[in-house]
C-alpha positions in Angstrom: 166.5 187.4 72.6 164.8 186.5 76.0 161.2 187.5 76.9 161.6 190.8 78.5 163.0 191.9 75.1 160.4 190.4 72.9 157.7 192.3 74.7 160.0 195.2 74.6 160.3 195.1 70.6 156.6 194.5 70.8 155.2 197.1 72.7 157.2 199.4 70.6 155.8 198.5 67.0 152.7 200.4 65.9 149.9 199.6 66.2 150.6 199.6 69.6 149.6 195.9 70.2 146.4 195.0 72.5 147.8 191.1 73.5 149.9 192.2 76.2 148.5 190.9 79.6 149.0 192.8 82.9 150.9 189.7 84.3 153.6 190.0 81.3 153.4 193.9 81.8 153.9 193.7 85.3 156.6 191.4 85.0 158.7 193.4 82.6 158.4 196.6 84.6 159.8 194.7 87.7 162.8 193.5 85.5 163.1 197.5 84.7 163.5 198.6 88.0 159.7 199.6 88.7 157.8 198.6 92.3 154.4 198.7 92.8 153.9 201.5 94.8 150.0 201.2 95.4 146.8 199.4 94.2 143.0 200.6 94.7 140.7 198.6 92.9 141.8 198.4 89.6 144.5 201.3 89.3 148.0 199.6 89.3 150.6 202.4 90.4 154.2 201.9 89.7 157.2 204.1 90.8 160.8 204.3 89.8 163.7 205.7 91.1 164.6 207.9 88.4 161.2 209.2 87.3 159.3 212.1 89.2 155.9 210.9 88.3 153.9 207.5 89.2 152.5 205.4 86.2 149.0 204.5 86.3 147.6 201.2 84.3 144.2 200.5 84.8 143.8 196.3 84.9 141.0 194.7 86.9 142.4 192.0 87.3 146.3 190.1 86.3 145.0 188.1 83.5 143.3 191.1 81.7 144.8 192.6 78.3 146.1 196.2 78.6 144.7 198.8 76.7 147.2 200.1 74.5 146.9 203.5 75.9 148.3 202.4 79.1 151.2 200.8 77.0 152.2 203.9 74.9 152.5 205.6 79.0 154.8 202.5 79.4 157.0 202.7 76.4 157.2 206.8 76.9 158.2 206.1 80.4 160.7 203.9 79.4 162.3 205.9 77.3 162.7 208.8 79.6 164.5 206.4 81.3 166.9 205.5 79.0 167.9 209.2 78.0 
């Protein structure tokens, strides 16, 4: 099992896990197909192809732990995706 689907498996266990860094987060969401579309401060946007919407995580900085809020967005997103 590489890296992207560690973090996959757990992002998707409950409680929703507050570890994850915005580096390892942005990483995987490049792997999935996402871009950075934007950056104002500390609002990261991401766009994908297939999704009519623009996901928002809120990181000041690369090295700061996600909220898990913005991870359940990521794991809903991704399984829109998938359907």
């Amino acid at each position: 099992m590489g890296s992207n689907e560690k973090l996959w498996a757990k992002m998707r266990r409950h409680p929703l896990p507050c570890d994850i860094t915005m580096n390892e987060l942005d990483r995987f969401l490049r792997s999935k197909g996402f871009i950075l579309h934007s950056r104002s401060s500390s609002h990261l946007n991401y766009k994908h192809k297939n999704l009519d919407y623009i996901l928002t995580i809120v990181a000041h900085d690369f090295r700061d732990q996600v909220k898990p809020v913005y991870i359940k967005n990521v794991v809903i997103a991704l399984d829109e995706l998938e359907k």
